[in-house]
N, C-alpha and C positions, 0 to 999 in steps of 0.2 A: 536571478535577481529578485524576482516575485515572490518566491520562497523566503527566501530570508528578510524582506519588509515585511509578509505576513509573521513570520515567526518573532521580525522582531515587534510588532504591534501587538501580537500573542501574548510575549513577556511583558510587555509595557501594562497591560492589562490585568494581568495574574500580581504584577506585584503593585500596583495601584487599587487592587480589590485586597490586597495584604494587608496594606497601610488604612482604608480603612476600616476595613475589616479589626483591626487591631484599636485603633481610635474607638469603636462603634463597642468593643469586646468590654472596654474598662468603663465604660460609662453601664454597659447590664452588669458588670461584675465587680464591682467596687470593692476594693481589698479593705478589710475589716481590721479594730485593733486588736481582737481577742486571735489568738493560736488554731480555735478551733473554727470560725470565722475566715483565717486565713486557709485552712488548710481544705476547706468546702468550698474555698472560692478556684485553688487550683484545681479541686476533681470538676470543676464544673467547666475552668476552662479547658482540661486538657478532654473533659468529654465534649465539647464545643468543636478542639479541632478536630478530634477523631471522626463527628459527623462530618464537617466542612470535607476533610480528608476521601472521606465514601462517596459523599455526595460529586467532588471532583472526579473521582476516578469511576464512578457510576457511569457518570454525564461524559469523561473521554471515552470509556469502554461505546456507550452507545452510539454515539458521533463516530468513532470508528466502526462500528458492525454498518451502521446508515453508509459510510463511503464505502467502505469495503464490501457489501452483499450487499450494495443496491442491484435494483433489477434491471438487466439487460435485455435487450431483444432478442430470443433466440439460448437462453440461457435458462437452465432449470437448477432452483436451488436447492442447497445440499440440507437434508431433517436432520437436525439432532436434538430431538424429541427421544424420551424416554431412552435419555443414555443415563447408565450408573454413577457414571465417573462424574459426570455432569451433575445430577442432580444429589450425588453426597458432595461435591465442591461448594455448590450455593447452599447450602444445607451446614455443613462444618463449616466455611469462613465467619459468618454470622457469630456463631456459637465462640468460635475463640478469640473476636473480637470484645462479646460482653464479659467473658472472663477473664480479659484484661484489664477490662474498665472496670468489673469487680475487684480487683486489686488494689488499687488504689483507694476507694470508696471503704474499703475494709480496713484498710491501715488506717484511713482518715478518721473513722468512727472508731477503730481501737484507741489512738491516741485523745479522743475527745473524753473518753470517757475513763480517763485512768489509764489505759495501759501498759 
């Protein structure tokens, strides 16, 4: 029963930082009359939520590792210091994140200027 009022307080929360989140998004990003104005105003919001996006799953990933490998009495914890796989994961996701958000940013400037 305490599970799910947290969880549902959880929700209430996420989508209350949505709304205004979203109120708060059009008042920094005000849609333009000109095409190319409009179209600098979507890379900017969809690079907006990509951050929001990171920053979310950043802050759950950590608050998970915090409850899950907190320290107990009598418990030694496990290194995963200088592992491969690890350190090309946080290394490569980065990377194919900004090359996504280069895509768009590339279409938007191609279309601005002719193309």
């Amino acid at each position: 029963m305490r599970k799910q009022r947290n969880w549902l307080i959880l929700r209430a929360i996420v989508i209350l930082l949505v709304m205004v989140g979203g109120a708060i998004l059009l008042h920094l990003f005000p849609v333009g009359s000109l095409f190319t104005s409009q179209q600098l105003q979507l890379v900017h919001v969809l690079t907006f939520y990509v951050c929001v996006g990171v920053a979310f799953l950043a802050c759950a990933a950590l608050f998970y590792a915090l409850y899950r490998f907190r320290h107990s009495q009598g418990v030694t914890t496990k290194h995963f210091h200088r592992r491969f796989s690890t350190e090309l994961l946080w290394t490569v996701i980065p990377f194919i994140i900004l090359v996504l958000l280069l895509i768009p940013v590339c279409i938007a400037l191609w279309k601005s200027y002719g193309g």
